[in-house]
N, CA and C of each residue as an Amber inpcrd file, in Angstrom:
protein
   204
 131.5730000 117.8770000  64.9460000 130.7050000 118.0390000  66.0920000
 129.8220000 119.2750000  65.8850000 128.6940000 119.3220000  66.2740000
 127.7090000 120.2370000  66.0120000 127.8000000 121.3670000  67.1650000
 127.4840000 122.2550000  67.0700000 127.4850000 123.5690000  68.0770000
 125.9380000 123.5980000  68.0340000 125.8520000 124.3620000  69.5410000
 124.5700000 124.6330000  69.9510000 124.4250000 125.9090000  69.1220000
 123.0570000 126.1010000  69.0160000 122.4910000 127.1590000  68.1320000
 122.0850000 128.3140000  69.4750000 121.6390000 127.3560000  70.5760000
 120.7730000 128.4940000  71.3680000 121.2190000 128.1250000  72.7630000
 121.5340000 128.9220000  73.7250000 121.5470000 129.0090000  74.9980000
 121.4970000 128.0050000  76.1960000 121.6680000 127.1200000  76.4350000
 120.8860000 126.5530000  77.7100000 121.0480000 127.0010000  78.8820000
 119.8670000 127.0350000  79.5530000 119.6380000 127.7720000  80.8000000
 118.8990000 127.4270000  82.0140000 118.9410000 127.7070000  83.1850000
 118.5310000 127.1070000  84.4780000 117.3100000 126.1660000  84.2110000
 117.1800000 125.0040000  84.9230000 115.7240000 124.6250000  84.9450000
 115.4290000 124.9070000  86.6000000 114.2930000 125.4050000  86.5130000
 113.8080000 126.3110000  87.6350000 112.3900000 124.9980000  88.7630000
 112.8570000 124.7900000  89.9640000 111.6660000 123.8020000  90.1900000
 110.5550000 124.8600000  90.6480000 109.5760000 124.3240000  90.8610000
 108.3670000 125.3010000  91.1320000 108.4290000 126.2460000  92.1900000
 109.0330000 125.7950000  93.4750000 109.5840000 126.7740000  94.3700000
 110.1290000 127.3230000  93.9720000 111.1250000 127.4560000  93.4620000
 111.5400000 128.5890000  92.4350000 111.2400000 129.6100000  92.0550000
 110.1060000 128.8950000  90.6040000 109.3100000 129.9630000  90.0170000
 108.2990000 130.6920000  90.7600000 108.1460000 129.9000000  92.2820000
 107.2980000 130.7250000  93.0640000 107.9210000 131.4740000  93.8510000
 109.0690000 131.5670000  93.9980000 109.5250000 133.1110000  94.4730000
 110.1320000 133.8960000  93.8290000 110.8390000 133.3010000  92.6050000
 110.6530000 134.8410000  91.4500000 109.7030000 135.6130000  91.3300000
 108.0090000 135.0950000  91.3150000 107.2660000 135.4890000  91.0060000
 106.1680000 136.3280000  91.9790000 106.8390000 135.9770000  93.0380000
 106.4630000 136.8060000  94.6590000 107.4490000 138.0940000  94.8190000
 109.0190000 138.0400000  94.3570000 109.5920000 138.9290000  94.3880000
 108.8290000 140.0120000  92.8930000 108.4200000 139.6440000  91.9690000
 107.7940000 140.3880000  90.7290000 106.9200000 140.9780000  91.6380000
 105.5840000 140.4500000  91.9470000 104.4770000 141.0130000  92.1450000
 104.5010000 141.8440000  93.6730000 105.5160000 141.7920000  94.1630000
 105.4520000 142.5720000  95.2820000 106.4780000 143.7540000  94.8840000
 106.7260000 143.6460000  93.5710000 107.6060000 145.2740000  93.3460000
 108.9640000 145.4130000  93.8090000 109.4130000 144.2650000  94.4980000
 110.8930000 144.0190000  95.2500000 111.7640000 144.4310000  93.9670000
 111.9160000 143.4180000  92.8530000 112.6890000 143.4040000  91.3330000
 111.8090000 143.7380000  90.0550000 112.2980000 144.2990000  88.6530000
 111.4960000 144.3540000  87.7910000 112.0350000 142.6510000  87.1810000
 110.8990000 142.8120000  86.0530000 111.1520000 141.7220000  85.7290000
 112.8010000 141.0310000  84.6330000 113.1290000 142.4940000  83.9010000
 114.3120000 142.3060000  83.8720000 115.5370000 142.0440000  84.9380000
 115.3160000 142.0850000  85.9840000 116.3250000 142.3850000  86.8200000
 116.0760000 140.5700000  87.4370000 115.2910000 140.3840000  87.8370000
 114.7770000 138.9400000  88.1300000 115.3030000 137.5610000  87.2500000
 115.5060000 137.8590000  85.4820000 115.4470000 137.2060000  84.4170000
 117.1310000 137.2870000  84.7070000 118.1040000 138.2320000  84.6210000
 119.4550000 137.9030000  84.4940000 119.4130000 137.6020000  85.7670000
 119.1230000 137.9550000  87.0930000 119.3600000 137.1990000  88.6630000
 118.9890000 135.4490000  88.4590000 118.5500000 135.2950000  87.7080000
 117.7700000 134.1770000  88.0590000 118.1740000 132.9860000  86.5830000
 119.0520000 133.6400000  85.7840000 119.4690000 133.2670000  84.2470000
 118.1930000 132.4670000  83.6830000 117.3630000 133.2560000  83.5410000
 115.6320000 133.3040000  82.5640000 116.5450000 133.4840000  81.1840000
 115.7800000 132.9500000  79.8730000 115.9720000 133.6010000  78.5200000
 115.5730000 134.8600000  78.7040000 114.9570000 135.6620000  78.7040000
 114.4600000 136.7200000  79.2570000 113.1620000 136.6760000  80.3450000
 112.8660000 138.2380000  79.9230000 111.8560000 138.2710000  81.0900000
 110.0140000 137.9730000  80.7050000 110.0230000 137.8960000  79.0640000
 108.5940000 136.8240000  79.1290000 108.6450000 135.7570000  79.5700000
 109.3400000 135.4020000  79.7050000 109.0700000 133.6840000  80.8790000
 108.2010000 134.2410000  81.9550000 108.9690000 135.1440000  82.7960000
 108.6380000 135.3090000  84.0840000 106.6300000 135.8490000  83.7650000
 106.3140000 136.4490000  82.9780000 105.1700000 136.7530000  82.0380000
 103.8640000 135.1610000  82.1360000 104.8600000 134.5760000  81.4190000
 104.4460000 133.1990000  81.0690000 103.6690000 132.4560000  81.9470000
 104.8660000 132.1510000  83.4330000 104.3630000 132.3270000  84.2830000
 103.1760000 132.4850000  85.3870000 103.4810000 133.6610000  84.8870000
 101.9600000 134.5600000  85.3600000 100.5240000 134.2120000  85.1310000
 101.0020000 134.2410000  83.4150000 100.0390000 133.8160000  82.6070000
  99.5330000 132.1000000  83.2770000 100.1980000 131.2840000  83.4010000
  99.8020000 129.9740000  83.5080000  99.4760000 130.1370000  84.9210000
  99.6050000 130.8630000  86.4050000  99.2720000 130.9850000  87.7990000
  97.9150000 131.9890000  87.3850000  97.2920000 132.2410000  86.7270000
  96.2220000 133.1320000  86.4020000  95.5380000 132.2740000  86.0780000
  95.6830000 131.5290000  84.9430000  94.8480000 130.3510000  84.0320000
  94.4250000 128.9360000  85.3400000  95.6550000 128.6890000  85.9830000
  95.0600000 127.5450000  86.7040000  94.8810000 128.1110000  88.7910000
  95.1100000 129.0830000  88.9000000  95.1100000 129.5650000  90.4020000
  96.0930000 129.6330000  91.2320000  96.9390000 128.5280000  90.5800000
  98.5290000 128.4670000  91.2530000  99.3440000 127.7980000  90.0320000
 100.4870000 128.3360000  90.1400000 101.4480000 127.9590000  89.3350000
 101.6200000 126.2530000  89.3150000 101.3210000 125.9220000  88.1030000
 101.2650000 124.1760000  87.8090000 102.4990000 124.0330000  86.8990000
 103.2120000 122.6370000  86.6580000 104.2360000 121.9420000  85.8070000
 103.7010000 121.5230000  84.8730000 103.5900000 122.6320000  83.7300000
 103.2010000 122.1840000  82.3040000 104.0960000 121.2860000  81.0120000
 105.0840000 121.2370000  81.7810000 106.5670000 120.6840000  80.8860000
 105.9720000 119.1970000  80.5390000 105.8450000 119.4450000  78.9980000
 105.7540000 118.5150000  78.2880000 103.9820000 118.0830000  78.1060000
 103.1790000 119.2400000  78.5900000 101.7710000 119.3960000  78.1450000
 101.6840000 120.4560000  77.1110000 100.5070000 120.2630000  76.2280000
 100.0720000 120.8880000  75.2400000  99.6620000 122.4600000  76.1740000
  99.7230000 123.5940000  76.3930000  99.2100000 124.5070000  77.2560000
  97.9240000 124.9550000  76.4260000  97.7290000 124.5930000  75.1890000
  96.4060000 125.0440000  74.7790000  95.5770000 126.0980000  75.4150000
């Protein structure tokens, strides 16, 4: 039987990621502190995120799109 190589970890629905990311930007948690509260791989996700609610205006479900 094969062993996992890597981690598996929460899948987060968008409500979710939209109040991790309300508790970030309002300074409540850092983003480390958010990533183990919330069992993130770490805290560039929460980054990531950001990055993709910047790019489209609100946080969209890119799972399983090219993010180009």
């Amino acid at each position: 039987m094969k062993t996992r190589k890597t981690t598996k970890h929460e899948v987060h629905s968008l409500e979710e990621k939209r109040r991790i990311l309300e508790l970030y930007l309002s300074g409540e948690k850092s983003a480390v502190e958010l990533a183990r509260e919330y069992d993130l791989d770490d805290r560039t996700r929460i980054y990531k995120w950001l990055k993709i609610k910047d790019k489209h205006g609100e946080l969209v479900d890119l799972r399983g799109r090219a993010t180009g």
